[in-house]
C-alpha positions in Angstrom: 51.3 27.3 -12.4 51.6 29.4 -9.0 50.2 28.9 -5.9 47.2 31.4 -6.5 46.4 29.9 -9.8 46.3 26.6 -8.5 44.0 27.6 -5.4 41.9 29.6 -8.0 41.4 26.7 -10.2 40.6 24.7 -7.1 38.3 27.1 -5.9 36.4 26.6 -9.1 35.8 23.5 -8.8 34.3 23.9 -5.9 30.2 23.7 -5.1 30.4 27.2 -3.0 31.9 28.6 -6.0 29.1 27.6 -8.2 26.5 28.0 -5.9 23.7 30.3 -6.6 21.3 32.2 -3.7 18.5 30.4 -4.8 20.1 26.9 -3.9 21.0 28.0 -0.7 17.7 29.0 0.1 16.6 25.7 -0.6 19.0 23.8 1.2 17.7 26.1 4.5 14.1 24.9 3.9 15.0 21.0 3.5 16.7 21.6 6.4 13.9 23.1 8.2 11.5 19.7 6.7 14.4 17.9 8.4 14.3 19.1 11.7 10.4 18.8 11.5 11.2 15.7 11.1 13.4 14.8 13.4 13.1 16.7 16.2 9.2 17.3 16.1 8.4 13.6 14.8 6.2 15.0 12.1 5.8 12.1 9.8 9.6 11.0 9.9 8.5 8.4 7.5 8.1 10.9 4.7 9.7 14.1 5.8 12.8 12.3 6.1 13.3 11.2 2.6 11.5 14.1 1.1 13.5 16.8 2.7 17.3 14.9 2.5 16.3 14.1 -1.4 15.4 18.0 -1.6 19.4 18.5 -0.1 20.7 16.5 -3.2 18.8 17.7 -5.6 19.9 21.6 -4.9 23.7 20.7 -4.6 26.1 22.3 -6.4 27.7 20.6 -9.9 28.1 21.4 -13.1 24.9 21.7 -15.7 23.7 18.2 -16.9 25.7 16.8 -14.0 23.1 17.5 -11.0 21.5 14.6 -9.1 18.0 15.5 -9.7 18.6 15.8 -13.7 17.0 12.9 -16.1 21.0 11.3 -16.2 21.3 11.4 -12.3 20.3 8.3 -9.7 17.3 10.6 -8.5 16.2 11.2 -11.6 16.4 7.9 -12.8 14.3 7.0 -9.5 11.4 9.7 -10.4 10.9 9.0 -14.4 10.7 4.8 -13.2 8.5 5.4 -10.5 6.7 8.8 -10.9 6.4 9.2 -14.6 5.3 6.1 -14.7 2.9 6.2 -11.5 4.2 2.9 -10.2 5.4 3.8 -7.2 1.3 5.4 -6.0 -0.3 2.3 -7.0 2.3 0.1 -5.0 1.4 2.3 -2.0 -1.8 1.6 -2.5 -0.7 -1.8 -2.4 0.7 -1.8 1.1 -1.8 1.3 2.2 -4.7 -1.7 1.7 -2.4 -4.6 3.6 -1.8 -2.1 6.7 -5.4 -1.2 6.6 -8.6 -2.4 8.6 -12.0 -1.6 7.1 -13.7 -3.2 10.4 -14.5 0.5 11.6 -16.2 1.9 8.5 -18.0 -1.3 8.1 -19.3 -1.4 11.7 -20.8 2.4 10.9 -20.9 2.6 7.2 -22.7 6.2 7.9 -18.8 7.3 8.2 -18.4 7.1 4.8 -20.5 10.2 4.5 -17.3 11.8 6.4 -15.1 10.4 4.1 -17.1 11.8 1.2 -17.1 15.5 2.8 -13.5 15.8 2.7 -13.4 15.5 -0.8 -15.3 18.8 -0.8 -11.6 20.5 -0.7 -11.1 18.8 -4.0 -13.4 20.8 -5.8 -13.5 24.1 -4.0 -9.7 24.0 -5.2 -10.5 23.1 -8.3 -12.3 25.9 -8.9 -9.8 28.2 -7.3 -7.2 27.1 -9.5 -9.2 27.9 -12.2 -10.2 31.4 -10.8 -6.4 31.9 -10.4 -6.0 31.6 -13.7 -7.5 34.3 -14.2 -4.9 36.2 -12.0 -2.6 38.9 -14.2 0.6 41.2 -13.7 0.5 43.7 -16.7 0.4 41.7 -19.4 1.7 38.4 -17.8 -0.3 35.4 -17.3 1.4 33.4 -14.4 -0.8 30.9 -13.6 -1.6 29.4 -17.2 -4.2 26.3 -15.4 -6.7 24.9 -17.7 -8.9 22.4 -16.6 -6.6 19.4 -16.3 -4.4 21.3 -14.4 -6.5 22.7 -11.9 -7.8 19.2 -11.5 -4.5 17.8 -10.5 -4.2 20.8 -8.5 -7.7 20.0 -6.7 -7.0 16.2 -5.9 -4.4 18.0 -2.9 -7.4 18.4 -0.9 -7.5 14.5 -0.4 -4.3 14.3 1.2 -3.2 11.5 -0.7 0.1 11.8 -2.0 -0.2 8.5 -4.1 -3.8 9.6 -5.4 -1.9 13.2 -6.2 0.7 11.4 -8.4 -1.1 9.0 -10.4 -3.9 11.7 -11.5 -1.3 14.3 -12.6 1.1 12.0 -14.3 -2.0 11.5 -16.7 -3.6 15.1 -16.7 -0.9 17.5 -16.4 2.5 15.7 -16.1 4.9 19.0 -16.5 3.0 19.9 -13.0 4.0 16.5 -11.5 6.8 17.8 -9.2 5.1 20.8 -7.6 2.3 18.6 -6.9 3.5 15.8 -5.6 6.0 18.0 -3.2 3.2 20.0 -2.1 0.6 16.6 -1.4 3.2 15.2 0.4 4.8 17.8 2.6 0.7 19.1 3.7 0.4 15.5 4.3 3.0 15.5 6.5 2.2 18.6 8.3 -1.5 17.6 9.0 -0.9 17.2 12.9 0.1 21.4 12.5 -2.6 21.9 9.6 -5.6 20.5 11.2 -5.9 21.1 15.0 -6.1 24.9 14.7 -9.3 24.3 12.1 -11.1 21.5 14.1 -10.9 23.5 17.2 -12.1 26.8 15.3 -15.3 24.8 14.3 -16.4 23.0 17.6 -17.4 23.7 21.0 -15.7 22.3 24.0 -18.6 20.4 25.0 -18.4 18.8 21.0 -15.0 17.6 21.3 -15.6 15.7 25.1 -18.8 14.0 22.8 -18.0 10.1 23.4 -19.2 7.5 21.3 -20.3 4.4 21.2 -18.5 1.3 21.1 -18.4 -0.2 17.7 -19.6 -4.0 17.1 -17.3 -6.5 16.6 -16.9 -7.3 12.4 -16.6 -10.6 11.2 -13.7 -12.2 9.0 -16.4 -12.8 6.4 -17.8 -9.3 6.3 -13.7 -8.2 5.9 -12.8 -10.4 3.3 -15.7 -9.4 1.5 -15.4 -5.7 1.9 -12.8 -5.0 -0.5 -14.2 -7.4 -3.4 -17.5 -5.4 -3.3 -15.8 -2.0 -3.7 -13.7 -3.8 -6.4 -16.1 -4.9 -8.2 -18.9 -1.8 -7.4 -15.8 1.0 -8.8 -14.9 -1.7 -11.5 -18.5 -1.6 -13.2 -19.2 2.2 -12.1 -16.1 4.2 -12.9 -13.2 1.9 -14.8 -11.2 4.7 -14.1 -10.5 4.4 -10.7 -9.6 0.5 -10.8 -6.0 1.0 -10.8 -5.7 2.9 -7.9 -8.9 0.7 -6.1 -7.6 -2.9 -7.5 -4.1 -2.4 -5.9 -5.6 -1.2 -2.3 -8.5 -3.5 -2.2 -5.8 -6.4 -3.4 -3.2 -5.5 -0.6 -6.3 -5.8 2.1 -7.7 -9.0 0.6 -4.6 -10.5 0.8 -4.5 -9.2 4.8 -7.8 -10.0 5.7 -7.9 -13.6 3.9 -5.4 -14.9 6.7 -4.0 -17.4 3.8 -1.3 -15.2 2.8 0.7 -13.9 5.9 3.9 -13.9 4.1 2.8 -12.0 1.4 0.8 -9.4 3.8 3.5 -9.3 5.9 5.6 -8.4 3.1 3.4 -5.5 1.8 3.4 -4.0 4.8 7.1 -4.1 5.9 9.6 -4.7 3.1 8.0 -3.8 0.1 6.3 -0.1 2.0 9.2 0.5 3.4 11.6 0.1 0.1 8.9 2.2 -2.0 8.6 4.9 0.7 12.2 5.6 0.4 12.3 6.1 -3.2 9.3 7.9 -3.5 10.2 10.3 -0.7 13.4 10.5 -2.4 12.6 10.8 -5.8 9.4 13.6 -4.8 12.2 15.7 -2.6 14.5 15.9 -5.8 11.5 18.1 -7.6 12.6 20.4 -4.5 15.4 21.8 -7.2 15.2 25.4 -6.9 14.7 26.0 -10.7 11.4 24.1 -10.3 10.1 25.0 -7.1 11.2 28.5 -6.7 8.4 29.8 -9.6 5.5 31.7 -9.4 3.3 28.7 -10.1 4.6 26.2 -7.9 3.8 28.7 -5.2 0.2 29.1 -6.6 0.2 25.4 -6.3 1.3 25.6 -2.3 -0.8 28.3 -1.5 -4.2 25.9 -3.4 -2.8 23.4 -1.2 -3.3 24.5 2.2 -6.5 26.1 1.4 -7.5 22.5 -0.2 -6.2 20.9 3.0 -7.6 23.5 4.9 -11.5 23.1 3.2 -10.9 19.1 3.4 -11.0 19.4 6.8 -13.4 21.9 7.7 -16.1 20.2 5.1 -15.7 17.0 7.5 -15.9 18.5 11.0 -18.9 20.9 9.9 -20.9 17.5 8.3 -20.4 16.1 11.5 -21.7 18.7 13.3 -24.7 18.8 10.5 -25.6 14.7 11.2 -25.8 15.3 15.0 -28.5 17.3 14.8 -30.0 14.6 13.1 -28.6 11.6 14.5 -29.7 10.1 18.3 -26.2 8.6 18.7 -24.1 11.9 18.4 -20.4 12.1 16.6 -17.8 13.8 18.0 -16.9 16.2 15.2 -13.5 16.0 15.0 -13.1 12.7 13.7 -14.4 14.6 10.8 -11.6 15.8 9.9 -10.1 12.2 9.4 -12.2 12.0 6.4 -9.1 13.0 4.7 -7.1 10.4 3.7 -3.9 10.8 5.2 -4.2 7.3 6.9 -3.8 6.9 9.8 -2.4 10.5 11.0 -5.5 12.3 10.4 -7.6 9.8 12.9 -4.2 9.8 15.2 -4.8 14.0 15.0 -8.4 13.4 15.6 -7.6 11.4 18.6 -5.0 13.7 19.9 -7.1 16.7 20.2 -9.8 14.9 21.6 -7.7 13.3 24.2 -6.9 16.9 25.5 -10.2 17.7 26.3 -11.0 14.3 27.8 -8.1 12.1 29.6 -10.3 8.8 28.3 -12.0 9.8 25.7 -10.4 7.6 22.9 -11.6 8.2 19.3 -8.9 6.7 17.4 -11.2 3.5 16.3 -14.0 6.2 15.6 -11.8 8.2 13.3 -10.3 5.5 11.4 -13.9 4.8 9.7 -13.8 8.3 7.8 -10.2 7.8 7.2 -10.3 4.9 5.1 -13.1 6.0 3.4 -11.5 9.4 2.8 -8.6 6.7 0.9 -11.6 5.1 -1.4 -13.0 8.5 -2.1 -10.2 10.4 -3.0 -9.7 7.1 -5.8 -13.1 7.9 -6.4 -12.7 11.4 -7.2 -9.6 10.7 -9.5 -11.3 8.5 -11.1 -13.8 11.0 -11.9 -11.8 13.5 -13.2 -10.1 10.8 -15.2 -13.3 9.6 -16.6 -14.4 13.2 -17.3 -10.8 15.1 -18.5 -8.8 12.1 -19.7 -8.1 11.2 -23.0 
């Protein structure tokens, strides 16, 4: 064998060699996620994972041999965690453990917030429906029946973990389109929501300050999440996976008996489950599977789900001051998603630019955790209605 044969049969061994457009193109946008990430700070936490898993999953190797496939680590990851929808309910487990109810039980009224934003839901529902509807000739590219355009709807609460478990039991070949698309809008909501919530208020809205909320006691917090247990348990069955493991988690918090166990839901355990699901969620970023005309449909429902979430919360706000003595500011209304805690940290932000010492952070966390009990909720009813 010559020279040239041997550097030709190197050559062709090679990932560049082998290399198709398409992969490249993907590699360019996980790179892009990365630099959000990085350089912008827009939720390190999951862009991170979810763009350098997208990286591995679009690199070069020979058929059956790619990282992302059912044989490779990442693949393994996804059908253990994903498939399964382990890895959503143990975020709810540490979601509950890192989270304080004390701000939606000192104004329960914010639950109406919370229950607003799951307007984007069902307005995407619907549109996913209608764009089923959608033809080319004789072509049918976005084939959504009902249980798909469900899945496709539960976007709109900005819950990545909700996302999962919902489609892994309606409409599991849409699982990694979804779940990509949930957690990437949930990790641009500090670029998604600010344009909307200033659209839909008034400067003088946004300097509104509020009240300060009453102090809550231990026994009202420990409480708290057996009564939603038990109230979702005897309502809608459904939804007790997803409630049990985040009212469990903040039991466990708020009882004060269990610090080890808290503290380990809320470092250890979150942090090893983030990495693998970010991971694992960034391998369905494999240009065979994302680059199709219904995994865009999918992004494009997305941002209008995110983008009707948020605007049904900021205009309900806006609808209970007129009825309300003690006026809301209206864009902690836009925290009733439940993209805890950045939406409330958004809804803080743009309110701290209007006003140096106007903080609404406490405010905005009351919609946001209800927005995490009522996205459940809403699974849970479209479980209870399109399940087996």
């Amino acid at each position: 064998m010559d020279f040239a044969q041997a550097f030709i049969k190197i050559w062709q061994t090679t990932g560049l060699y082998t290399m198709v457009w398409q992969q490249a193109v993907m590699i360019a946008v996980c790179c892009f996620l990365l630099w959000l990430g990085i350089k912008k700070q827009f939720e390190p936490l999951l862009l991170v994972p979810i763009a350098f898993g997208g990286i591995l999953a679009n690199i070069p190797m020979p058929p059956g041999e790619m990282i992302a496939e059912a044989n490779g680590f990442l693949g393994i990851i996804f059908n253990a965690g994903i498939n399964t929808g382990l890895f959503p309910l143990f975020i709810f487990m540490a979601v509950g453990a890192m989270t304080d109810f004390g701000p939606l039980i000192a104004n329960p009224k914010m639950a109406l917030l919370g229950g607003a934003a799951q307007f984007g839901i069902f307005a995407t529902l619907i549109g996913a429906i209608g764009l089923s509807y959608v033809t080319f000739g004789d072509a049918h590219p976005f084939a959504f029946g009902l249980k798909e355009a469900a899945s496709i709807g539960i976007i709109g609460g900005a819950d990545g973990p909700t996302s999962i478990y919902l489609t892994s039991r309606l409409a599991p070949q849409l699982l990694g389109a979804i779940a990509v698309a949930a957690y990437s809008y949930m990790a641009l909501v500090p670029i998604i929501q600010p344009p909307i919530m200033k659209l839909l208020t008034t400067e003088e809205e946004r300097k509104i300050r509020m009240t300060q909320l009453r102090p809550v006691s231990k026994r009202e917090k420990i409480l708290f999440p057996l009564v939603i247990l038990i109230l979702c348990t005897l309502l809608l069955p459904s939804a007790a996976p997803l409630i049990g493991c985040l009212t469990f988690g903040n039991l466990v918090k708020e009882s004060g008996v269990a610090e080890r166990l808290s503290k380990t839901l809320q470092n250890e355990f979150c942090n090893i489950v983030t990495i693998l699901l970010g991971l694992s969620v960034g391998s369905k970023l494999q240009y065979d599977h994302f680059l199709t005309t219904e995994t865009l449909g999918i992004l494009a429902l997305g941002i209008i789900a995110f983008s009707v979430a948020t605007a049904s919360g900021v205009l309900l706000a806006k609808l209970m001051n007129v009825f309300s003595k003690e006026k809301i500011n209206p864009l902690i209304g836009s925290a009733g998603v439940s993209a805890v805690p950045m939406a409330a940290r958004v809804s803080n932000k743009v309110g701290l630019e209007y006003d140096k010492q106007n903080y609404l952070l406490m405010h905005a966390m009351g919609p946001n955790v209800a927005g995490v009990i009522g996205s459940a909720v809403a699974a849970g009813v479209l479980l209870a209605i399109l399940g087996k």
